[in-house]
MITI-231175 format. One record per residue: x, y, z of N, C-alpha, C, O in turn; residue in one letter. Coordinates in steps of 0.02 Angstrom, whole numbers, plus 50000, padded with zeros to 5 digits. Example, Ala and Ser with C-alpha at 12.3 -4.5 7.8 and 13.67 -1.06 7.14 Angstrom:
<rs>
506604971650390506154977550390506604983550390507124983450423A/506424988850354506844994750357506455000250394506705005750402S/
</rs>
This chain:
<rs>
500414994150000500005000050000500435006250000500285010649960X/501095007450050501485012250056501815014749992501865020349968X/502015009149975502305008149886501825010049844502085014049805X/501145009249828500985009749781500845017149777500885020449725X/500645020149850500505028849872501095031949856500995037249828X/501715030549863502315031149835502605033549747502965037849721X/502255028649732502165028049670501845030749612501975030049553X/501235035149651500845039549626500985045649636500845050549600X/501345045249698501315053649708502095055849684502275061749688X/502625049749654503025052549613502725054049553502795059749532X/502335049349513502225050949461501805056549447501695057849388X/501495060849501501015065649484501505073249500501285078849485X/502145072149532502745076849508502815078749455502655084049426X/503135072949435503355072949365502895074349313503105077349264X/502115071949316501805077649268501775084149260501715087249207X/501835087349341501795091849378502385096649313502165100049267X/503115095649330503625093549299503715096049241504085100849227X/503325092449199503325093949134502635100049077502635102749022X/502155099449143501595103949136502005110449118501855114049070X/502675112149170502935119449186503375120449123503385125749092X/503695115749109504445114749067504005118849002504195124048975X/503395114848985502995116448921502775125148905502825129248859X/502475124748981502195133348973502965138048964502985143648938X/503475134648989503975141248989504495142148913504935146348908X/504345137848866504515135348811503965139348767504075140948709X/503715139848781502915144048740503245151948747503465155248700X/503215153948819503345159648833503995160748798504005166448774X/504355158548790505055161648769505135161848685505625164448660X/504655159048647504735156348568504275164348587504065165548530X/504095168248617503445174748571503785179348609503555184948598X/504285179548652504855184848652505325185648590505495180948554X/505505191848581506025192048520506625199548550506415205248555X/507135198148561507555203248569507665209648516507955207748466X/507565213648516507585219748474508235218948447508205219648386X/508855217748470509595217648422509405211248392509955208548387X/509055207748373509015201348332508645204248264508035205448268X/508985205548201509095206248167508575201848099508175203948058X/508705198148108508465190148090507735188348108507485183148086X/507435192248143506835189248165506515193448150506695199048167X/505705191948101505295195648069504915197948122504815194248171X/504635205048117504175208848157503505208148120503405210048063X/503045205148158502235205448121501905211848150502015214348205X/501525213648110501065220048112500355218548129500125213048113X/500125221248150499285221848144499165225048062499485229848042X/498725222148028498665224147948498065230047954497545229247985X/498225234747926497745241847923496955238947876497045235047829X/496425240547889495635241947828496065246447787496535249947805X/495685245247705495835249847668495315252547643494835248947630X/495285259847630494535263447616494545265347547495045268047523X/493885263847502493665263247427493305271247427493025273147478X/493315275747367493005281747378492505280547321492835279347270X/491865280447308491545278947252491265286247230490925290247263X/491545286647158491595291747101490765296747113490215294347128X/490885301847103490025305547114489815304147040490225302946995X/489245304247033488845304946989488905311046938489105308046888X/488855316446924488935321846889488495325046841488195330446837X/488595319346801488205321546709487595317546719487555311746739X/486995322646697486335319946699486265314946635486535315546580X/485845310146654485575305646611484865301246624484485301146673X/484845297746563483965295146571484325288746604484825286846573X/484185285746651484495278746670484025272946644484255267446656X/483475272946613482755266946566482845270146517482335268546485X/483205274746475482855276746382483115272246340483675269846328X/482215271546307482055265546276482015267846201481445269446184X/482365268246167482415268646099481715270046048481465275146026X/481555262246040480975263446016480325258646048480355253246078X/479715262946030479055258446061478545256745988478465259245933X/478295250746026477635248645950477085247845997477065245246053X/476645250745960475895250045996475465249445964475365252845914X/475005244045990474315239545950473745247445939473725252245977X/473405246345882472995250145926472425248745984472375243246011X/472035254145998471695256546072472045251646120471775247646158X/472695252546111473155249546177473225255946184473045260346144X/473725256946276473795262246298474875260246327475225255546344X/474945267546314475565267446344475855271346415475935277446416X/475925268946449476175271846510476925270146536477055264846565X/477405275446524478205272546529478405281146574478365287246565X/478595277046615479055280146656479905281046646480285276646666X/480135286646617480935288346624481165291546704480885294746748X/481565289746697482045290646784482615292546731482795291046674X/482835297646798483315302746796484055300246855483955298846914X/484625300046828485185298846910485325305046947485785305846987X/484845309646929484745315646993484195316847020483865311647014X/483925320347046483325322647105483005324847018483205328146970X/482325320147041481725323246980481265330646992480895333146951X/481395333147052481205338947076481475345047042481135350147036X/482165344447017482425349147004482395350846922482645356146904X/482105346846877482075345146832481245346246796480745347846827X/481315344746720480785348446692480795344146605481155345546557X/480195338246610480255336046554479775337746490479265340646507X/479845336446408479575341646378479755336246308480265333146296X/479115336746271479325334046190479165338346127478835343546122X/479375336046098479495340046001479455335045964479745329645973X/479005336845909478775333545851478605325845874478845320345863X/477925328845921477695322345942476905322445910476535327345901X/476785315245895476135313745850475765315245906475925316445964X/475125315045871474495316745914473965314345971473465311145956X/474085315946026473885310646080474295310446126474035311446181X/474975309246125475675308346152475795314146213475745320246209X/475925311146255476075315946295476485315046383476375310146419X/476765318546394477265316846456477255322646512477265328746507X/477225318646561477365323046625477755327646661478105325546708X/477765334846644478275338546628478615337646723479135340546738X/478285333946772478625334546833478965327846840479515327646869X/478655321546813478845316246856479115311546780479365306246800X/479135311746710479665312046657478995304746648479245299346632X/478315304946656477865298946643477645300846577477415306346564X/477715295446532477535296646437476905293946431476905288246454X/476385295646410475615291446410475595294346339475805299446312X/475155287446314474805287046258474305282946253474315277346279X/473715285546216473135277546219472915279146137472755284346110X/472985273246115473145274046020472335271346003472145265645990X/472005276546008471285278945996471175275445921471405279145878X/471005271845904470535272145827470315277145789470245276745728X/470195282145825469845288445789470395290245748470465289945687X/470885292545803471545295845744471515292045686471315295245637X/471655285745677471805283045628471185284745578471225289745542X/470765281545577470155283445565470185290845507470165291245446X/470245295345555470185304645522470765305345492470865310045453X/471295299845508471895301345455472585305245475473095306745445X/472355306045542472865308845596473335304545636473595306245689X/473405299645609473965293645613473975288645550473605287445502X/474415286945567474585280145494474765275445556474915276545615X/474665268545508475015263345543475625263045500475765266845454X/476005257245524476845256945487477255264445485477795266445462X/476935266245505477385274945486477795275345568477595276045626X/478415274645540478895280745595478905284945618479165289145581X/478725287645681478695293845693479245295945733479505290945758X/479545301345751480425303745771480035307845804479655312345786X/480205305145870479945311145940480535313045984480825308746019X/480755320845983481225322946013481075321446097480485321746116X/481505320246135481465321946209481735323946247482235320446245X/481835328846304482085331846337481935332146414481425330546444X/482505334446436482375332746511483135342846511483635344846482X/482695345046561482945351546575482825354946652482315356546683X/483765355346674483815357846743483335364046746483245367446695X/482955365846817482605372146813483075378546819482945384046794X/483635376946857483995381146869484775380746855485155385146876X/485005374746815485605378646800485475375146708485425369246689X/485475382646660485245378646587485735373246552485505370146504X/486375372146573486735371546540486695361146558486985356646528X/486305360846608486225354246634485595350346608485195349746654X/485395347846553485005345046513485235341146461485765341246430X/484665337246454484795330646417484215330346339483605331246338X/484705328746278484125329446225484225323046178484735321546147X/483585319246181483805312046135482985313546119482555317246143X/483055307146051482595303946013482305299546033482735296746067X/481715295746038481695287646011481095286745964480935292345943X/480735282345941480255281045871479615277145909479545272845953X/479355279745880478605276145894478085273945834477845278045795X/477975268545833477575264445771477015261845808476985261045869X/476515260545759475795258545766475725254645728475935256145672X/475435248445735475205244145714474415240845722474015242845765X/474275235745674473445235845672473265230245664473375229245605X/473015224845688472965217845650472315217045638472095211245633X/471925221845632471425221745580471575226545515471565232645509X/471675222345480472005225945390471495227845360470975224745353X/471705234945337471105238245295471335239445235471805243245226X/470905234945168471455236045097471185242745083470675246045092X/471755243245055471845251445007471425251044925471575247044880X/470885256244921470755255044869470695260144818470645265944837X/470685258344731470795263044687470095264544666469705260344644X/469925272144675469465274344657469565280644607469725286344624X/469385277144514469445282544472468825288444469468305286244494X/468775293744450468465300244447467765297944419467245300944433X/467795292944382467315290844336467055286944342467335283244383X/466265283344310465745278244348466255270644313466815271744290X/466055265444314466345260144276466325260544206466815258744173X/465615263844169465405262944100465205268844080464775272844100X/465675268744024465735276844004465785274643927466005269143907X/465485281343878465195281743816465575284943776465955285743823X/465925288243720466475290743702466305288943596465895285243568X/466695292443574466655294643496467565291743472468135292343496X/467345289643431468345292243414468495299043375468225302443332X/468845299143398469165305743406469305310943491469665315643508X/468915307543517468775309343581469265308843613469685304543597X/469375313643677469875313543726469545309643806468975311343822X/469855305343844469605300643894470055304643934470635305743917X/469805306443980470355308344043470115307844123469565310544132X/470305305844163470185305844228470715302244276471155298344258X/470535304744353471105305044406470885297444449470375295344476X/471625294844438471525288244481471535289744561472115289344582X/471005291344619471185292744663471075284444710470855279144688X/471295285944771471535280744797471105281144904470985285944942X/471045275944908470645277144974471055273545026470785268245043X/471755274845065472155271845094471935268445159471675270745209X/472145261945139471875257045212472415257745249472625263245265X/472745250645268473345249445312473865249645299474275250845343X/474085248145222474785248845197474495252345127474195250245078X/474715257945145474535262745048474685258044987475105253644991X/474335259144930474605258444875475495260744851475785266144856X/475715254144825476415260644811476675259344724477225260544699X/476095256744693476285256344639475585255144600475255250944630X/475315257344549474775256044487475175255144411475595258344379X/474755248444402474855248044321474085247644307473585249544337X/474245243744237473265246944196473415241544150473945241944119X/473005236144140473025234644060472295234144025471845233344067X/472145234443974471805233643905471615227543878471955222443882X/471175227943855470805218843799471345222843724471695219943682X/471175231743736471505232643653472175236743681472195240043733X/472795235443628473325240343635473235246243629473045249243578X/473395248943696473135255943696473815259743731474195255443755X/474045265843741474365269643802474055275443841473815280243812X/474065275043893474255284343910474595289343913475175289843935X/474095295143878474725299943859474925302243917475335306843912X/474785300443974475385301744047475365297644074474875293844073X/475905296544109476185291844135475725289244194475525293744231X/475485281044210475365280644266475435273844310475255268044297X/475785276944370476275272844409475965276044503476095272644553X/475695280644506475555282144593474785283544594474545284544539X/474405283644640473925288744655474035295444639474535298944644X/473305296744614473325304044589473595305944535473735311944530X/473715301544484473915301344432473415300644374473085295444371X/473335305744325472875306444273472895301544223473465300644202X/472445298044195472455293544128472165297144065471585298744051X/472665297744035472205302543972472385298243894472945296643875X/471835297243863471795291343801471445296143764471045299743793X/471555296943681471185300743628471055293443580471455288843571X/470515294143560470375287243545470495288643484470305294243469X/470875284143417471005286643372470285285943308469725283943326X/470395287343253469665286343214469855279843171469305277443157X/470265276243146470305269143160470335265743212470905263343215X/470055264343250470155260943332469585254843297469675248843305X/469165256943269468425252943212468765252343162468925257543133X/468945247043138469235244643057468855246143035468305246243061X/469025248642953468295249442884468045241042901467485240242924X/468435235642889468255229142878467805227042931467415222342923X/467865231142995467485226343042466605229443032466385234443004X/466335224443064465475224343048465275228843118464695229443140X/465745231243141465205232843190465265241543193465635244543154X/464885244643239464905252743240465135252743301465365258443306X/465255249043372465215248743427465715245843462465585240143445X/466245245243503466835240643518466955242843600467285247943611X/466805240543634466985240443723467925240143716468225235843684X/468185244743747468805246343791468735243943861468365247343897X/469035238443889468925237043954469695238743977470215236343956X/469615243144021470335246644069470445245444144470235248844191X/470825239744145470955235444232471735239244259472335238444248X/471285243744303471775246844354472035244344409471675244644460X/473035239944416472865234744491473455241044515473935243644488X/473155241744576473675244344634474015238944692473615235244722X/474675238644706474795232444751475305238344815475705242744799X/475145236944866475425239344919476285234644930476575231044889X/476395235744969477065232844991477255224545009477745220945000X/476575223945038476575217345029476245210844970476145204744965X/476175216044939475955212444862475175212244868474925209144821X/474855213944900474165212444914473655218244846473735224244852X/473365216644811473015219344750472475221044769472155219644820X/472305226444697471515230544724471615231744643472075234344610X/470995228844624470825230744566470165233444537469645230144542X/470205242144491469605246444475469575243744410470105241944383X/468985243044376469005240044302468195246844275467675247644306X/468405250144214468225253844191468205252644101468635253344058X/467495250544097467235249244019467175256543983466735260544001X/467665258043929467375260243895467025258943821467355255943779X/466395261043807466085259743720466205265543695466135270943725X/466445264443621466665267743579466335266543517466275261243486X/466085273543499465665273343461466225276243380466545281443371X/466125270243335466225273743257466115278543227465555277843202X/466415285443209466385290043215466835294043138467375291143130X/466765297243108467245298743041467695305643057467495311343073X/468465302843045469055306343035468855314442992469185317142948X/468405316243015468365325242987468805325042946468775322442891X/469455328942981470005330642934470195328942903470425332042856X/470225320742911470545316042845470075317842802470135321442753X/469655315442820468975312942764468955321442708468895322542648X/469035324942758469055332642723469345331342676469045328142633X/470195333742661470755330842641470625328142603470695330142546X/470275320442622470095314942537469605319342494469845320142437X/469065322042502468585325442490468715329642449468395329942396X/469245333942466469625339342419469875337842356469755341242306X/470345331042356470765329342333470325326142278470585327042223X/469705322442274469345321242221468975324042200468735323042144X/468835327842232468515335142202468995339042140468765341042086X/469575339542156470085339942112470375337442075470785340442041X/470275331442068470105325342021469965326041979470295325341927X/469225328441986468705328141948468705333441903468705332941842X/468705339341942468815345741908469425343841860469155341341810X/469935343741854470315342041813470305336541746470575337241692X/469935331641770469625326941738468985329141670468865326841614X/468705334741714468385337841654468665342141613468535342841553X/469145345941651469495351741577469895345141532470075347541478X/470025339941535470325338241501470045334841441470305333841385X/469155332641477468645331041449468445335741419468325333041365X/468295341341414468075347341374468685349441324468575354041285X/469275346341324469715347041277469655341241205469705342441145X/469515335041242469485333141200468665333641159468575332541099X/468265335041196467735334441145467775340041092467395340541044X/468235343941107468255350741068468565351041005468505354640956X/469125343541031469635341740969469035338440926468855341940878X/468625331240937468355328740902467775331140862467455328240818X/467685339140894466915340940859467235345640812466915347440762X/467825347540824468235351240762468295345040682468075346640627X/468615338740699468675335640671467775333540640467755330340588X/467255335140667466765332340646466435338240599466145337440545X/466565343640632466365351140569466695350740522466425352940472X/467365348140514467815348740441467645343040398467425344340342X/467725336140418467295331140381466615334240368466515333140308X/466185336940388465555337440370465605344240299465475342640241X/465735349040310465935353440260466245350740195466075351640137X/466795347040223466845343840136466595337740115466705336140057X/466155332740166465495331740137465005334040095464705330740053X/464915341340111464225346240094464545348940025464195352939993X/464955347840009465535351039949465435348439913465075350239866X/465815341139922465575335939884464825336739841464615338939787X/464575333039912463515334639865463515339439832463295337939777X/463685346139836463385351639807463525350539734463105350439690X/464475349439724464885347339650464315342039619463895343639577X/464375336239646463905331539612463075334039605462735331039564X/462795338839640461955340839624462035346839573461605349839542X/462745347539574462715354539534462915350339462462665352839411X/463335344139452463595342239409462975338239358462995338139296X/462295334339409461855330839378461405336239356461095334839304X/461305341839382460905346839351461005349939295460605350939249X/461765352239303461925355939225461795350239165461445351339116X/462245342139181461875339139137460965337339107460795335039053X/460675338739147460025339439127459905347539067459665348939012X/460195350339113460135357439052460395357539000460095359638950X/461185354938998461625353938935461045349138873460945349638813X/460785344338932460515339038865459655341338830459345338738784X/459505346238867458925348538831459065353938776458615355338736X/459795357538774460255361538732459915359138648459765353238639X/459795365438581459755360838531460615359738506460705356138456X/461125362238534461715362738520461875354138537461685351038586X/462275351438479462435343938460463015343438520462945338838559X/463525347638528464195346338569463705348638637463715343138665X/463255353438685462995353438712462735346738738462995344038787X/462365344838712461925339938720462395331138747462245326438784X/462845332538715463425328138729463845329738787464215325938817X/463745335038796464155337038872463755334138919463985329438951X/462845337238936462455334138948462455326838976462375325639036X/462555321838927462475315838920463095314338970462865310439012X/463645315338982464185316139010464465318839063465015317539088X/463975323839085464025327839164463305321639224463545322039281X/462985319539226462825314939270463285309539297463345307539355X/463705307039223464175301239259464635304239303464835301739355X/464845310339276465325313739345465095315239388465515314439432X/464465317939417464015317739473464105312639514464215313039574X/464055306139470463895299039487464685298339520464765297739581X/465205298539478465775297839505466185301839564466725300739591X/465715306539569465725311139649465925307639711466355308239755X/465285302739691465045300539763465635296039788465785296739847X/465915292439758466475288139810467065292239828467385291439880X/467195297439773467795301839808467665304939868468115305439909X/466905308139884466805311339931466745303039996466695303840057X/466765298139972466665295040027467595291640046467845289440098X/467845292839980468635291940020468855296340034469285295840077X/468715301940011468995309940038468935308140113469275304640151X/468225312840121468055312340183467415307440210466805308040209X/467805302940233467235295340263466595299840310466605305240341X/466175295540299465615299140376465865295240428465795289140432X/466325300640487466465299840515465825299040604465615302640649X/465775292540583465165290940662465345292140732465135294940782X/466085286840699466435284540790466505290440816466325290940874X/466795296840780467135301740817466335303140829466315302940891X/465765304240811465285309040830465205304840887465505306140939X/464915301040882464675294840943465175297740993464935300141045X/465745297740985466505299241043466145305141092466005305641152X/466075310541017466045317841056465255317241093465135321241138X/464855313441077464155313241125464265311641170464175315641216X/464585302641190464835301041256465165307341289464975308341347X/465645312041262466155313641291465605318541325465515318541385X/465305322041288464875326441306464415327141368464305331941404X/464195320841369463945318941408463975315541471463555315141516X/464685312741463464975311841535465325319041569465495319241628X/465355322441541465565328641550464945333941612465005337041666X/464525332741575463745332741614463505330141678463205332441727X/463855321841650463785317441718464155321141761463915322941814X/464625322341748465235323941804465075331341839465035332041900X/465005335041805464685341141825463935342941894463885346741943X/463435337341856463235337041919463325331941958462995332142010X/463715326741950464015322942025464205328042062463865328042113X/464815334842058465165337842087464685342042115464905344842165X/463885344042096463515347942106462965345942172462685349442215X/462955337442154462405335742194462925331742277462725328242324X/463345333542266463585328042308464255333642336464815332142355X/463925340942328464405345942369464425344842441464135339542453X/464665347742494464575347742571464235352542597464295358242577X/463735350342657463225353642678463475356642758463505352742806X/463625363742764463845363042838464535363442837464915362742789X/464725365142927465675363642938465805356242943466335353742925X/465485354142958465395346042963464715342042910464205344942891X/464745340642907464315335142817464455329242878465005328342903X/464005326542891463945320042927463925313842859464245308742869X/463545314442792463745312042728464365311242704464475306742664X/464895315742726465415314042683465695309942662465985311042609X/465755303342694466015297042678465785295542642466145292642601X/464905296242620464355290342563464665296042498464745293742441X/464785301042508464865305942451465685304142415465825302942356X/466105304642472466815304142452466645296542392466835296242334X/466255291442428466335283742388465795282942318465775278542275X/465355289242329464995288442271465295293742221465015295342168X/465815295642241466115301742183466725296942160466925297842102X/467055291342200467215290042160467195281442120467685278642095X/466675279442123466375276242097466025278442023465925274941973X/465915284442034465655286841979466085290141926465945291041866X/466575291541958467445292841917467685287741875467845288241816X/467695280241928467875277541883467585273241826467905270141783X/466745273641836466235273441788466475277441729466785274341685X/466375283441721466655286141671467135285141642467125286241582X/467795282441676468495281541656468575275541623469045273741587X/467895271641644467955264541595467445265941535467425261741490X/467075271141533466815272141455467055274541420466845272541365X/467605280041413467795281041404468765279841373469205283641352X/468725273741386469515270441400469715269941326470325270141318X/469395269441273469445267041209469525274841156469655274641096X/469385282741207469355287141187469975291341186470025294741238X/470445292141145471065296241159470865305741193470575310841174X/471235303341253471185310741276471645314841247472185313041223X/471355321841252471755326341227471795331341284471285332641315X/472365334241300472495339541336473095344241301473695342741299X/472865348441282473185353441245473155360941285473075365841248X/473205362341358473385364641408472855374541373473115380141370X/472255372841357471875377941341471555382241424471535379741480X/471425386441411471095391341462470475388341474470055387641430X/470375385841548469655383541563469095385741541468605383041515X/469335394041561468605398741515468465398141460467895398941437X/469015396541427469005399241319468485388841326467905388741305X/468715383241349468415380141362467745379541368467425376641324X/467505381641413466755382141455466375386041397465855383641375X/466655392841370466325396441326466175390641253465635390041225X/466595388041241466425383041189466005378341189465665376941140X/465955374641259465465368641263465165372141281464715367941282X/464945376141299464185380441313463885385041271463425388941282X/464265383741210463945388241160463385387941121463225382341102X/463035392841104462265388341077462245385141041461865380341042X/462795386640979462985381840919463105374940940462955369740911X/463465376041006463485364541002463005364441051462675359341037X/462765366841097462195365241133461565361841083461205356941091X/461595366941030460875365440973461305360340940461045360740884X/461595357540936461995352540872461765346740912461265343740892X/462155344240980461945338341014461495339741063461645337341118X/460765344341058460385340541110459955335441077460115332441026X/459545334941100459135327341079458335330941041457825334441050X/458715327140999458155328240938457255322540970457385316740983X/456675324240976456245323240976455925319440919455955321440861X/455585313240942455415306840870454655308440823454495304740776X/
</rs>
């Protein structure tokens, strides 16, 4: 027992012992002599202080570039400022209609009404550039000036349509001028282009490619062939306008065109066979003048003839009642020369028929022609006849020109008058009028 109490209470020394040895080994390693050279000095480490930058230059801290709005949607957007909104003063330029902002607290409201659109005081798809500003009250030089865009949109589409000046069916002459204004009734996306086509090749004499663009057509006076059967011919004119997205609107406008005669031309032709004609007869009054010359000189020494031979059978009758013997024998001998008259006067001068016959026709188409030119003059500044006249004058021209074809003309370039005075003279008037049976 003594031993083992012994035994414990050395060994609880010696922990004792070594408890002390430990703590004084601690203490001496966190001493450091100041002449020790060699041994690092630790510090307590300092906070370090961050200074964050002031603010300065005003700005929008939310500006939103651009906005799209349905319509009768509404907009309500708030801009913030990185200074006191008190001191400040917001304000817009070239802003569409409706638009509007809170000159204290920088709030943008809009409510995209139907009406505008409607009266035409908005577009949809259209851009609009709205200035904005934000302005210190008191020092000027501290303000802010930006843009952003505002668009409208619609998803009920309203097509754009072409409405010309004129009903669909319209009545017209040739010669006539067609004119009227393609106007246009803009839905959701405008028209941005018009063409036009035709059943017949036709143009306008102006150009047309936009709204508000005039179509002007002069219908010409062949537009009606002579050959075709009819007096009457429909112009059908399909006006398509297509907007941006290709979407079409098409005005279709009939016109009838009524057959109608070229005045001026027809004038012109009118003249020109009129002058024809006139010419046609001095040349005709030349020649009948030649052949009735030729028909007075044959006839005179015809009448020569007879007289020699009536004068030649007579004296022989007197010679032979003579009591004189050589008389009486002359007598007997002056009839056969009488007798032998007659064929010289018929080879001399033949009875010339053909030429008379010639100068009657000639005469008489001469007549014809005279009053063709008389009955078939023009009535008026306009002769609504002129066409049946122009074709019956010369129809009747060339009637004559074929009775005549076998007749040598003569033109020997005489004075119309010295002419006219001849065939109108009483002497041939009484020679060829018509003898009564």
């Amino acid at each position: 027992m003594v031993k083992n109490a012994s035994f414990k209470l050395l060994l609880s020394f010696f922990l004792l012992l070594l408890f002390s040895l430990n703590a004084k080994s601690q203490t001496d390693s966190s001493f450091q002599h100041p002449k020790d050279s060699r041994d690092t000095v630790y510090m307590k480490p300092e906070d370090t202080i961050f200074l964050k930058p002031v603010d300065t230059v005003l700005r929008i801290k939310n500006f939103s570039p651009y906005f799209t709005l349905h319509v009768d949607s509404t907009l309500d957007y708030h801009f913030e400022i990185n200074k006191n909104p008190e001191d400040y003063y917001w304000y817009l330029k070239n802003s569409p209609v409706g638009l509007k902002i809170n000159k204290d607290n920088g709030i943008l409201h809009f409510k995209a009404d139907k009406s505008y659109f409607l009266s035409g005081k908005l577009k949809y798809d259209n851009e609009y550039k709205v200035k904005l500003g934000v302005q210190n009250l008191n020092e000027p030089e501290d303000k802010v000036d930006t843009t952003f865009t505002l668009l409208f949109y619609n998803t009920d589409i309203v097509p754009s349509k072409i409405k010309p000046t004129v009903t669909n069916n319209l009545v017209m002459d040739e010669g006539d001028t067609l004119s009227f204004k393609l106007q246009c009734d803009e839905g959701s996306f405008p028209l941005e282009s018009i063409t036009f086509f035709s059943n017949y090749p036709i143009r306008s004499a102006t150009p047309i490619s936009h709204c508000g663009d005039v179509f002007t057509w002069i219908a010409p006076y062949d537009f009606i062939k002579d050959d075709e059967n009819v007096k009457q011919k429909s112009l059908v004119l399909s006006f398509i306008g297509v907007d941006k997205f290709f979407n079409r609107d098409t005005a279709v406008v009939t016109v009838k065109v009524n057959q109608t005669v070229n005045y001026p031309q027809r004038l012109l032709e009118y003249n020109k066979i009129t002058s024809t004609i006139q010419n046609y007869i001095i040349t005709l009054k030349s020649t009948f003048r030649d052949l009735d010359k030729k028909i007075k000189n044959t006839k005179n020494t015809r009448t020569t003839f007879d007289l020699t031979s009536a004068a030649t059978s007579l004296g022989g009758t007197v010679f032979s009642s003579m009591t004189d013997h050589d008389l009486q024998t002359t007598g007997k001998i002056l009839p056969s020369v009488g007798v032998a008259l007659v064929p010289v006067k018929e080879a001399v001068a033949p009875n010339k028929n053909d030429e008379k016959n010639s100068a009657s026709l000639v005469r008489n188409d001469i007549k014809r022609l005279q009053y063709l030119l008389t009955d078939n003059s023009l009535i008026g500044d306009k002769d609504p006849d002129i066409v049946k006249k122009i074709s019956k004058m010369k129809d009747e021209l060339q009637q004559v020109q074929l009775q005549l074809i076998d007749v040598p003309l003569v033109d020997d370039n005489v004075n119309p008058k010295e002419l006219d005075e001849y065939f109108n003279s009483p002497k041939v008037n009484k020679k060829y009028r018509l003898m009564k049976k």
